[in-house]
C-alpha positions in Angstrom: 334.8 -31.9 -123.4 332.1 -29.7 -121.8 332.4 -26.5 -121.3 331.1 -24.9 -118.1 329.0 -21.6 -118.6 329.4 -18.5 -116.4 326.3 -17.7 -114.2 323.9 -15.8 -116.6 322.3 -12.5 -114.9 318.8 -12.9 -113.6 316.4 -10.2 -115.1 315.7 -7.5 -112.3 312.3 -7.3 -111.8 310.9 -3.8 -111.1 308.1 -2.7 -108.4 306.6 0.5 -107.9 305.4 1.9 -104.3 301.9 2.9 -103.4 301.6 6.6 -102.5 303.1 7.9 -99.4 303.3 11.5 -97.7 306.8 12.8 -98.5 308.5 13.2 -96.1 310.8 16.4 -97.1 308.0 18.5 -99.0 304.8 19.0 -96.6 301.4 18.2 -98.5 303.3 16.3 -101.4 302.9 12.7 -101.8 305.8 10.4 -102.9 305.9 7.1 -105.1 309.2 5.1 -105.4 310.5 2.7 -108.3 312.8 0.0 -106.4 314.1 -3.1 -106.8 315.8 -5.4 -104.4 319.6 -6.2 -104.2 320.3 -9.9 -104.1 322.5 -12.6 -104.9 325.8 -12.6 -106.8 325.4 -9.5 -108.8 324.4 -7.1 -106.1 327.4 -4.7 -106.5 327.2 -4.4 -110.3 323.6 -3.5 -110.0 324.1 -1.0 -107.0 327.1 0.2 -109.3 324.9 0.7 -112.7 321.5 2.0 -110.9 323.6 4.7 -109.0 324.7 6.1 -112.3 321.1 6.1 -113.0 320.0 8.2 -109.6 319.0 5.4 -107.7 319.9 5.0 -103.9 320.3 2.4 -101.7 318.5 1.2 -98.3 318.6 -1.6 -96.7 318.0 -4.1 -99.6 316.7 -1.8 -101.1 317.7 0.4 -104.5 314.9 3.4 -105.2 314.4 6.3 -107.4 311.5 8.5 -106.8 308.4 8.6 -109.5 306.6 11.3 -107.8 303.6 12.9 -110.0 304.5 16.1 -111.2 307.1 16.9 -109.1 310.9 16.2 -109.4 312.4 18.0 -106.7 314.7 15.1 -106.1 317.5 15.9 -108.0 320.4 13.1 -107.6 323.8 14.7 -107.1 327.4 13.5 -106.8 331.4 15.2 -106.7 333.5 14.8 -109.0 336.5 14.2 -106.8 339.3 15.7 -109.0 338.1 18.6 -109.2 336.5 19.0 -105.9 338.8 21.9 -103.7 337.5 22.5 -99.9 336.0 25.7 -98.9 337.5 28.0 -96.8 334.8 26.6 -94.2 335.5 23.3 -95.0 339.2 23.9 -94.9 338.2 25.2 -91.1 336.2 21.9 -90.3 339.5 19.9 -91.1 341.1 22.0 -89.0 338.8 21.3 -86.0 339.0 17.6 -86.4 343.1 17.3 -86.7 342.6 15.0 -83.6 340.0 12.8 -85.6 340.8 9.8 -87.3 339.1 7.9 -89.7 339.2 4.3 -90.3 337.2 1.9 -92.7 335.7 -1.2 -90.7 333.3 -3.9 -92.0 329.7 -3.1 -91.9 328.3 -5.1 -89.0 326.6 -3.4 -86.5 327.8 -2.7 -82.5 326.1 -1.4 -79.9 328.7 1.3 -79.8 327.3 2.3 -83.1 323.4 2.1 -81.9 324.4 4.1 -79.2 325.7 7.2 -80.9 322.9 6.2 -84.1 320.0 6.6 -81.1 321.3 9.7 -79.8 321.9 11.0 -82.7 317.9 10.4 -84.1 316.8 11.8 -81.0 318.5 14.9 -81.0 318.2 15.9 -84.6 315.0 14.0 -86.1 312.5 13.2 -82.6 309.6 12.8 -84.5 311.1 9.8 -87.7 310.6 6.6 -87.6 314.6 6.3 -87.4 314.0 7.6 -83.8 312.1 4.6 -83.1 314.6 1.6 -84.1 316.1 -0.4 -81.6 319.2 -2.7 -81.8 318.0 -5.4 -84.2 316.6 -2.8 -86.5 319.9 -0.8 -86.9 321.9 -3.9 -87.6 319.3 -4.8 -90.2 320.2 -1.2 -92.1 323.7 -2.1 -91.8 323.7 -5.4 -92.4 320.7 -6.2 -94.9 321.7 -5.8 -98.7 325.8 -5.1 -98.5 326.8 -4.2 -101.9 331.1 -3.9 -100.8 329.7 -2.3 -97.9 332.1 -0.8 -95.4 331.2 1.5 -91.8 333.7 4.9 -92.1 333.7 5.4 -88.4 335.0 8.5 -87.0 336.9 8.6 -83.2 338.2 11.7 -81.6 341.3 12.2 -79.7 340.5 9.9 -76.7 339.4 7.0 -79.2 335.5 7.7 -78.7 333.4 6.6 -81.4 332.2 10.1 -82.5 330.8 9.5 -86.1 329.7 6.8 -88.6 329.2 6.6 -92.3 327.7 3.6 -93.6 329.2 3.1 -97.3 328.9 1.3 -100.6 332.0 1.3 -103.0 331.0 1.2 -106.5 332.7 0.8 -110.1 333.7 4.8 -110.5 333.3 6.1 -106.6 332.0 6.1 -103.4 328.5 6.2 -101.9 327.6 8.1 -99.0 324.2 6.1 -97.8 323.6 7.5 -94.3 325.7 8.8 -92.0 325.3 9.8 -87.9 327.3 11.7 -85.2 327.5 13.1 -82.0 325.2 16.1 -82.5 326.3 17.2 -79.0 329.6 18.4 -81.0 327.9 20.5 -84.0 331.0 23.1 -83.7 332.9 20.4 -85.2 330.8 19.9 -88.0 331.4 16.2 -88.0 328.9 15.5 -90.8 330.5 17.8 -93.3 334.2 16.1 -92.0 333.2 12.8 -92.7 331.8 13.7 -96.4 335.4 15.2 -96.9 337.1 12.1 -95.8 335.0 10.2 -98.1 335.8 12.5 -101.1 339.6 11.7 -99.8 339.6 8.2 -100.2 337.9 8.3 -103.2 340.8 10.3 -104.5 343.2 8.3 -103.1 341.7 5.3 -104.4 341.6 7.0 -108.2 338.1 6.5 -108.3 335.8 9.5 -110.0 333.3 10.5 -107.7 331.0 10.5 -104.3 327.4 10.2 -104.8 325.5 12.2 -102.4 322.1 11.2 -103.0 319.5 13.8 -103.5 319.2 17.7 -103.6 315.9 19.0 -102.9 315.6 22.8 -103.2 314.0 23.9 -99.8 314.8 21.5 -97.8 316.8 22.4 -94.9 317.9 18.5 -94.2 319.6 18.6 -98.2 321.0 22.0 -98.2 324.6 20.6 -96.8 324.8 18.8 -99.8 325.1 22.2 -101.8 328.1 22.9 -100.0 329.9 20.8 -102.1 331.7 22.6 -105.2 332.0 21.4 -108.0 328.5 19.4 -108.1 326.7 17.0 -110.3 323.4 16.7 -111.0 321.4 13.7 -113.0 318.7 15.4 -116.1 317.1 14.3 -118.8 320.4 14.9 -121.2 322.4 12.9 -118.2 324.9 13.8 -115.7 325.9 18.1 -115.8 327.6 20.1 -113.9 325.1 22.2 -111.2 325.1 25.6 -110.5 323.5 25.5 -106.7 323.5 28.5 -104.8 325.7 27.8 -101.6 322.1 29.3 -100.1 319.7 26.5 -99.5 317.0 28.0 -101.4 319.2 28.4 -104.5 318.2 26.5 -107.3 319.9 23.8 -110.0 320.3 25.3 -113.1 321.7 23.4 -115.1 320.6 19.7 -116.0 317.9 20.2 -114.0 
């Protein structure tokens, strides 16, 4: 009688970028390790190279390998022992009237919509500003690791926020998120990270990955505002002691 063999794991092959301008640290240059996410064991690998400080885009998994500088710092919450702020408290209090709702991660133009205000309000001058319809739906749709849109709605059911998400083997990932910058008393950014962390907790599963920390950078410094934090070193994942001030810096497992 034969026996039929599981589907052995490919060997993921490794590339490394050429040198770019960073774009978060003027007059530094950036280099990326990456790989691509295909085939049948897409999740596990999104899973195990986000323990290793690795983010998804697109099809996409990268880690920086800038020379002499490591001012990306990967960062996650531990969700059980993660208590709101009393200005986070405030920002759940603002957005009673919103509900959140897991969808699947295909694009609609509702999305686009609110994604192209959104890039033209707050970041004129990216490339994001400049995607149209098809390219959108290609960051949603293009390398779904259990992918899933957290969209956000307001009282009269308008679409007022979107996270796009990957759920992993111990938590959530937070891979890019947009909102209706029109509303920024509602800090709707901040509310949907806190949904996120609610789910995950819910869903008895250990953490939110935030991405990367960068001291001095303005566009990172919300992710500081998250107590207790994370942060990926050379002896592995710590606790980080980051000033709530955005200039504050990790000092532990940095």
């Amino acid at each position: 009688m034969s026996v039929i063999q599981p589907p052995q794991r490919p060997l993921q092959q490794f590339f490394r970028s050429g040198p770019m301008p960073c774009p978060y640290l003027p007059g530094r240059v950036e280099r990326k390790l990456f790989t691509r996410l295909i085939g049948p064991f897409a999740t596990e690998v999104n899973s195990t190279l986000s323990r290793a400080g690795f983010r998804r885009s697109h099809d996409i998994v990268y880690r920086p390998v800038c020379p002499n500088c490591q001012a990306c710092v990967p960062v996650r919450v531990p969700v059980a022992e993660f208590v709101p702020t009393r200005s986070q408290r405030r920002v759940l209090k603002l957005n009673e009237g919103v509900t959140l709702a897991e969808r699947p991660a295909y694009a609609t133009s509702e999305q686009y919509r609110l994604f192209a205000l959104y890039q033209n309000s707050r970041h004129g001058d990216s490339d994001m500003a400049r995607m149209a319809m098809g390219d959108f739906a290609a960051m949603v749709d293009e390398g779904r690791a259990d992918t899933n849109l957290l969209e956000a709605r307001d009282e009269r059911g308008q679409l007022v926020g979107c996270m796009l998400t990957d759920r992993l083997s111990d938590g959530y990932s937070a891979v890019y998120s947009f909102y209706d910058a029109a509303q920024d008393r509602r800090s709707l950014g901040t509310f949907m990270i806190l949904g996120l962390i609610e789910r995950a907790r819910l869903a008895g599963m250990p953490y939110v990955y935030l991405g990367y920390w960068i001291a001095h950078s303005r566009k990172m410094a919300y992710k500081a505002k998250f107590h207790p934090l994370e942060c990926l070193g050379e002896d592995g994942w710590r606790p980080a002691e980051i000033a709530r001030d955005m200039d504050g810096p990790i000092r532990n497992g940095e």
